[in-house]
N, C-alpha and C positions, 0 to 999 in steps of 0.2 A: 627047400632045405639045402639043396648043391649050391643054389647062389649065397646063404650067408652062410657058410661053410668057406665057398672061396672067397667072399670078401676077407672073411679073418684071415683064412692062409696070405691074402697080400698085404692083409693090416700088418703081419706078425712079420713077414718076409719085409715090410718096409720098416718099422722101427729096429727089426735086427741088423739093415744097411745101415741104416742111418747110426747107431752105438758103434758097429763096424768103424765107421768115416770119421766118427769123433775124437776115436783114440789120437790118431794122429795130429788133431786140430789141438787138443788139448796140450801133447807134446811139443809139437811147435809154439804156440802161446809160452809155454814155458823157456822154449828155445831164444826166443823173442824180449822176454823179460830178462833174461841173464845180458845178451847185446845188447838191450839197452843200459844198463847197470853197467857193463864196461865202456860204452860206448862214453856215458859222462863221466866215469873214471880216469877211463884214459885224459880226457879232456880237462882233466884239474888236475891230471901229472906232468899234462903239455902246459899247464898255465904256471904251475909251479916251479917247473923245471926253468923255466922261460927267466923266472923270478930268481933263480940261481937256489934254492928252494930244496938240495938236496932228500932229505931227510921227507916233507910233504909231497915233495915228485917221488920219492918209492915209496910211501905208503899208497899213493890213488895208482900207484901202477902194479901194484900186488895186487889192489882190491879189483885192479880192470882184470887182471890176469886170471883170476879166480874166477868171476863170470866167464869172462871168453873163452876159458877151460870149457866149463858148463853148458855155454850156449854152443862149441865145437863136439860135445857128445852129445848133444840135443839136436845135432844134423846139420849144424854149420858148416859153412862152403870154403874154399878156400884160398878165399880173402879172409874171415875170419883166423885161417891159420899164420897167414902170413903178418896178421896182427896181434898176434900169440908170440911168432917171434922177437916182433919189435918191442913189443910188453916185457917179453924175457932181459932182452938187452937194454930195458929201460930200467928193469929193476935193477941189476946188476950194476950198471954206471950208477946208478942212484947210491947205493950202498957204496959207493967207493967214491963218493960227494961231487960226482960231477954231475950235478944240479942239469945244468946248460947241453949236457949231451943227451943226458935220459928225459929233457923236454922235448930234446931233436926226436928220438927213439919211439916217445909217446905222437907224438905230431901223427909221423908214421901210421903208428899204432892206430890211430884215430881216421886216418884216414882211410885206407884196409877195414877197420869192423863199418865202419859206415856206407862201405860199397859191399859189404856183405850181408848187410839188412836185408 
């Protein structure tokens, strides 16, 4: 009777680790799906911008900023932040039509969330 008595206690102690260990897994996965969301963002604000593309370089640089917001409260490092900045200063050239600078900004940007994968 005392051995499947403690088989269960360590059945129960192992599945309660194991729910334990997954929160975080499931958070980071989430963390992970936002970087990559900015990650191609940025990357079609660098191609537009590139394009002289004002207007298409700050919409994909709003939509990278908004992930990389997300995937930075999801435990992102900071490379991610520093790609938050450049995202900042991409949209902002972007809205005041310099195309060519907020590509420069996104480039940036692209290159920072992708060493912070």
């Amino acid at each position: 009777m005392i051995s499947k008595f403690s088989t269960l206690i360590r059945i129960v102690g192992c599945v309660g680790v194991l729910g334990f260990l997954a929160v975080p897994a499931v958070t980071l996965a989430e963390g992970d799906k936002h970087l990559h969301e900015a990650i191609g963002h940025a990357g079609e604000a660098k191609a537009h911008g590139e394009m002289g593309h004002a207007g298409e370089a700050t919409k994909h640089a709003e939509e990278a900023l908004s992930h990389a917001d997300a995937a930075k409260q999801e435990g992102g490092n900071a490379h991610v932040g520093e790609g938050i900045s450049h995202l900042g200063e991409a949209v902002d050239h972007g809205k005041q039509g310099h195309g060519e600078v907020a590509g420069e900004h996104s480039q940036e940007a692209l290159k920072h969330l992708q060493q912070g994968h």
